[in-house]
N, C-alpha and C positions, 0 to 999 in steps of 0.2 A: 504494500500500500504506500500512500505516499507520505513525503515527509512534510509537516507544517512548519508557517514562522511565521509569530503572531510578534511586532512590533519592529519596524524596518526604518531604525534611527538612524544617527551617527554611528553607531556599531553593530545593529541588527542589519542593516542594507547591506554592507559588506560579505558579513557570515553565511544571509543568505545565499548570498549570489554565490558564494566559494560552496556551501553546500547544493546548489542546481549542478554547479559546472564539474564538480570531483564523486560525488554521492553515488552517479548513475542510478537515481531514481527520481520520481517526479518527484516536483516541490510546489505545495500549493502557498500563497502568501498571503497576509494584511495588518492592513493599519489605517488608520485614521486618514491619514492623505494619502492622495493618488499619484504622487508624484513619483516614489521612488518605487511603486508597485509599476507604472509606466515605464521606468529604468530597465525594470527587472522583467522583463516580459522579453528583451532581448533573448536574456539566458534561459528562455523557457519557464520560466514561473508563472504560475496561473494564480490570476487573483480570485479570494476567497469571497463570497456576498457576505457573510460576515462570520462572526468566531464559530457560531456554532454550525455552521454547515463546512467548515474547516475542519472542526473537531468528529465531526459524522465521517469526515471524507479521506483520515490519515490517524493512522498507527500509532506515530513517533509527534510529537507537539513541541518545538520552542519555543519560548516566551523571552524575547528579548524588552523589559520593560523601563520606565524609567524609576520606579520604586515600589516598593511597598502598598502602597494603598492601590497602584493601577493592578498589580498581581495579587492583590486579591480580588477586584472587582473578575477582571479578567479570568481567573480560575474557579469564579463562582460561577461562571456563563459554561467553562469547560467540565466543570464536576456534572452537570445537567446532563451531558453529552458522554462521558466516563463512562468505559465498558472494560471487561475482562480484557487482560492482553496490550491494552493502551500503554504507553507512556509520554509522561510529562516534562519536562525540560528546563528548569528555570537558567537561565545564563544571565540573568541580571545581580546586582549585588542588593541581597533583599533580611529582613532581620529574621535570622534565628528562629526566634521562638514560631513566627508566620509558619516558616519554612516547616517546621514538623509537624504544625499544625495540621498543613494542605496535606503533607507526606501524609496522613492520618485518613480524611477522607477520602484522599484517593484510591489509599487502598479499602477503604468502604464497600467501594464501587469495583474492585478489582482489576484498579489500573494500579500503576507507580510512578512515582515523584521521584529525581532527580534535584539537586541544586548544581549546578556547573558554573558559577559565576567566570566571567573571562576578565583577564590582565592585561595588561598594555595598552596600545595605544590603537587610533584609527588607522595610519599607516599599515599594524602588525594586523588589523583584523581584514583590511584589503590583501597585504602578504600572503594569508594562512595562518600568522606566524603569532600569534595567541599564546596566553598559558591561562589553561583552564584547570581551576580544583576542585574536584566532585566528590559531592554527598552523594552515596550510593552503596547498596549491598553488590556483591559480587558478579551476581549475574547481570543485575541491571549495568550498570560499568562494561561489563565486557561486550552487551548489547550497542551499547551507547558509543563508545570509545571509537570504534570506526567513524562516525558521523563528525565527532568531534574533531577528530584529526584532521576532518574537510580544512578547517579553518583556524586550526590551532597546530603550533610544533611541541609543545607540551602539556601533557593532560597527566592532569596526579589525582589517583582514587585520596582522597584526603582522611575517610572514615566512612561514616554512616551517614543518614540524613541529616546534613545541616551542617557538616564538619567543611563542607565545601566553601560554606557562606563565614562560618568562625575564621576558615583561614583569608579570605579573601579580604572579611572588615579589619584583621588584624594587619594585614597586608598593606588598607591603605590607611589605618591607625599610624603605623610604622612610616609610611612614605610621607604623610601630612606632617608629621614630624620632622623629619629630615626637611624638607625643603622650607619648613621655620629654619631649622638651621643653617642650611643655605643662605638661606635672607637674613641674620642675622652675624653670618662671617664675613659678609658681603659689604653691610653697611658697616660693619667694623674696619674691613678693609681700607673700602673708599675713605671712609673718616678718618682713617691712618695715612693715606695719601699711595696709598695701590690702585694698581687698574685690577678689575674686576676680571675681566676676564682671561688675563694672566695669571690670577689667583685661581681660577677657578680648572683650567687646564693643568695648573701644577699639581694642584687637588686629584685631579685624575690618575698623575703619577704614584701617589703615596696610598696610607691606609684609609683616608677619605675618600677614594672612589666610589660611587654608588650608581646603579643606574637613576636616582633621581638626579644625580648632578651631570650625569653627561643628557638625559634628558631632558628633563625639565630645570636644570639649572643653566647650562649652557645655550639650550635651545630656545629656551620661552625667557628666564630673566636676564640673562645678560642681552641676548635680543629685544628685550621690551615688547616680547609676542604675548600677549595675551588675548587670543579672537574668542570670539563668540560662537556658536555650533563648535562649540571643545568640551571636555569634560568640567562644568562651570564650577563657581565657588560654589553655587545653591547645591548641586548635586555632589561637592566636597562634605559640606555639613550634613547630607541627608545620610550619607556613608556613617560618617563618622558621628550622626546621631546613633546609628543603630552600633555600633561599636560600644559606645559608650551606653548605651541600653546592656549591653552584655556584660562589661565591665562593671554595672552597678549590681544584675541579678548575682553574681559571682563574688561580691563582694570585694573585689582590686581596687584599691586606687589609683589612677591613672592621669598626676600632674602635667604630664609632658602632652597628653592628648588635648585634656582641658584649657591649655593655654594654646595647642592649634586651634579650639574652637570657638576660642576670645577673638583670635586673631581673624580667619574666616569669616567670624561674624560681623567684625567691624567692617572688613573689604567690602560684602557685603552692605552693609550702611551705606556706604561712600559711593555706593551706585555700580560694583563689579559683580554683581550676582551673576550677570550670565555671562562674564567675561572667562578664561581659562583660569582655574585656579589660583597657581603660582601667584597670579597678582597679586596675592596676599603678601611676598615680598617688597613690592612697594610701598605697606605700610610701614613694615619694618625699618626701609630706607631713610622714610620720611621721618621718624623716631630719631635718625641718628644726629652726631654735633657736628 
C-alpha cells in the first residue's frame, strides 16, 4: 500500500519528495497549502482530499508537524481511521508525555506509533542526509528503518516509545545552549578587540568544535543570516518548552537551559520570532561594553 505524508513544511516537502523518489512505492500527500503539494506532483505524489481519506488509502503515515497541539489535533482525525496493521510516524519534535499517550490509543485500535523526530538542517533533509532517533519496539524499527533511510544517513532505535523524542528535546536542550555560548564568546571577543570570525575558525581547531559552531555559528552569526522560513526563535522555545516540561516531571534542575529561554524569549520580544534562531546572539552582542 502506499506510503502517507501529512505536513509538507520547511522539512516535510523535502522528506517527502526523497521518500517518492528512493521508496519505490506510491506516496500519497497533504497539507494545508497547495503549493508545495503542486511541487511535489512532479515526483509522482498524489494529493490526499484530506487526512482521513489518506489514512483509509496507506499502511505506513508521516506526520511531519509543526508541534504538539497540530499532532494531536491531526492524530485525533487519524485514530478515526486506525486499523490493524497500520503504522504511525511522528518525525516532528513533539513532548513526551503526548507521544505515549497517542502510542497508547493506537495501539487500541491495532495500529502502532512510532516517534522518529529528524536532526539537522533543511539542506540535510533535501541531501537524505538526516539523523533521525526512534521510539520504537523492535519490529516496528526494522519495518520502518528502510523508509527512513529514504531521507536520513542516520537513524538510531533510541529505546521504546518516546525515547526518540527524550533524545531529540535533549538534543536541542544541549544545542540552544551552546550557541548562548557562542554568543556570548563572541561578544567577549569583539569587546576585547578580536575579529569574530577568526575566533570562531580557531574554535574549530581546538576542543570547542561543535557542529553548532561551524553551523550555526559561522554560518548564521558571524554572517548576520538570520531569514525567516528557518527553524524560528518561536519554534526554539516550543522545543525547549517541552524539554523543560520533562526536566520538571523528572525533577533536574536545569540553569543552563533556563537562561537559553530568558534569552529566546527576549529575541522574541524584540520582534525575531520568526526570524532563524541564532538571533538570539544579537542580544547577547548588544549586552556587551
Amino acid at each position: 500500500m502506499s506510503i502517507g505524508f501529512i505536513g509538507l513544511g520547511v522539512m516535510g516537502e523535502p522528506m517527502c519528495r526523497n521518500l517518492a523518489r528512493k521508496s519505490g512505492r506510491a506516496v500519497v500527500g497533504y497539507d494545508v497549502a497547495p503549493a508545495p503539494l503542486e511541487r511535489l506532483r512532479a515526483q509522482g505524489v498524489t494529493a490526499a482530499r484530506d487526512i482521513a481519506a489518506l489514512a483509509r488509502d496507506c499502511d505506513t503515515v508521516f506526520l511531519s508537524l509543526p508541534g504538539g497541539n497540530e499532532l494531536e489535533t491531526v492524530c485525533g482525525i487519524l485514530l478515526g481511521a486506525a486499523r490493524a496493521g497500520q503504522t504511525v510516524v511522528d518525525l516532528g519534535t513533539s513532548p513526551v508525555r503526548l507521544t505515549r499517550a497517542l502510542a497508547q490509543g493506537f495501539a487500541a485500535r491495532g495500529a502502532a506509533y512510532a516517534d522518529a523526530p529528524v536532526a539537522r538542517t533543511r539542506e540535510a533533509a533535501e541531501h537524505g542526509t538526516l539523523s533521525v532517533m526512534v521510539g520504537a519496539d523492535d519490529a516496528i524499527f526494522a519495518a520502518i528503518r528502510p523508509l527512513l533511510a529514504c531521507f536520513a544517513a542516520e537513524v538510531t532505535q533510541c529505546g521504546a516509545v518516546g525515547a526518540g523524542q527524550i533524545a531529540k528535546l535533549m538534543n536541542n536542550m544541549v544545542l540552544f545552549q551552546t550557541v548562548v555560548a557562542l554568543g556570548e564568546a563572541l561578544a567577549v571577543a569583539r569587546g576585547a578587540g578580536a575579529d569574530g570570525r577568526t575566533l570562531f575558525e580557531t574554535l574549530t581547531k581546538g576542543s570547542a568544535d561543535s557542529f553548532a559552531l561551524r553551523n550555526h555559528g559561522l554560518k548564521a552569526i558571524i554572517g548576520d543570516d538570520f531569514p525567516t522560513r528557518a527553524f524560528s526563535t518561536e519554534y526554539a522555545l516550543k522545543d525547549l518548552a517541552y524539554a523543560l516540561d520533562l526536566a520538571e516531571e523528572t525533577g533536574i534542575a536545569v540553569p543552563g537551559a533556563r537562561n537559553a529561554e530568558r534569552l529566546l524569549k527576549a529575541a522574541a520580544a524584540r520582534g525575531f520570532g520568526a526570524h532563524y534562531w541564532p538571533v538570539v546572539s544579537k542580544l547577547i552582542g548588544e549586552a556587551a561594553p
